[in-house]
RODO-2510 file (C-alpha; in nm, 4 decimals, decimal comma):
residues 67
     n   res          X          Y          Z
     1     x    10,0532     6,3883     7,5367
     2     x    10,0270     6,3240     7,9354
     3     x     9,7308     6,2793     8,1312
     4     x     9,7812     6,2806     8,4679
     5     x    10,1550     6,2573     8,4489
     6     x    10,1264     5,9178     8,2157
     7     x    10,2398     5,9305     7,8746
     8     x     9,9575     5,7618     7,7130
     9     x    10,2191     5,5531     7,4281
    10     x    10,1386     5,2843     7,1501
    11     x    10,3258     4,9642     6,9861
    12     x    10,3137     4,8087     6,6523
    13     x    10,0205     4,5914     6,7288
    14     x     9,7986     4,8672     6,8509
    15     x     9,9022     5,0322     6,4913
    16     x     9,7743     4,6987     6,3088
    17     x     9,4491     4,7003     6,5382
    18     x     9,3955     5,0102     6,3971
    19     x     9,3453     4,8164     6,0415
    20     x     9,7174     4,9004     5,9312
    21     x     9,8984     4,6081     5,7579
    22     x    10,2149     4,4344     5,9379
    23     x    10,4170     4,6087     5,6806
    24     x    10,2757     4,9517     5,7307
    25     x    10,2879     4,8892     6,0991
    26     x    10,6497     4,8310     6,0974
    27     x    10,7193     5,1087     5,8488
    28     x    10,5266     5,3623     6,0159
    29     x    10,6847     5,2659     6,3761
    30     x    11,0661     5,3034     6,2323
    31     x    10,9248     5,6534     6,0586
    32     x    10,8090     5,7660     6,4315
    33     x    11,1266     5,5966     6,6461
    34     x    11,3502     5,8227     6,3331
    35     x    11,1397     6,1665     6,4345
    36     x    11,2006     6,1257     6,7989
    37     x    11,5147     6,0553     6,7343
    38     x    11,5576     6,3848     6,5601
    39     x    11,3615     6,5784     6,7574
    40     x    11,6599     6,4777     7,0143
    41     x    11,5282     6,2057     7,2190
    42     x    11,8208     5,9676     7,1379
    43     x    11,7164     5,7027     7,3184
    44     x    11,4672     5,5769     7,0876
    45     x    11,7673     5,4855     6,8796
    46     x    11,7494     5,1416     7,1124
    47     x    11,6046     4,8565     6,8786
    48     x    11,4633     4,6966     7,2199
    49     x    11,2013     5,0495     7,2642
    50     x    10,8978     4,8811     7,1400
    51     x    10,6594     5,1696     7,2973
    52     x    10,6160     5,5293     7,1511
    53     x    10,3962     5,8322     7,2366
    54     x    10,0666     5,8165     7,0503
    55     x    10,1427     6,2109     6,9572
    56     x    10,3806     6,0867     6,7075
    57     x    10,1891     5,8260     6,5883
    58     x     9,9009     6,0440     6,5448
    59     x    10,1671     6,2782     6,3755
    60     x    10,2986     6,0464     6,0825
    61     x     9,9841     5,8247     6,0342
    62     x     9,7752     6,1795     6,0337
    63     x     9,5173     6,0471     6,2073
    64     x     9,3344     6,1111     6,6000
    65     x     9,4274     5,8620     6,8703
    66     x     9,1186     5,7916     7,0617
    67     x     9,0011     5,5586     7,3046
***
């Protein structure tokens, strides 16, 4: 998840570049934001958090991140 001590982290829009609707997009963000909130980072609970590690993404989208 870190390269060089940067969390390398995604938003909606880099979901619907990927060629995921709106819709999806925002579905699959809220999915994510809920794991990381139960996996106990509690913070993500904060509607205004509109970045999120590309591990999760890559996690509920099942799919490889790469640049």
């Amino acid at each position: 998840m870190k390269e060089g001590g940067i969390m390398k982290t995604a938003t909606r829009k880099d979901i619907i570049d990927l060629g995921f609707s709106q819709y999806y997009a925002d579905k699959s963000f809220k999915e994510c934001k809920r794991l990381l909130v139960n996996k106990g980072y509690s913070f993500y609970r904060n509607s205004k958090i509109k970045r999120i590690p590309i591990s999760i993404v890559e996690e509920v989208l099942h799919i490889s991140w790469e640049e």
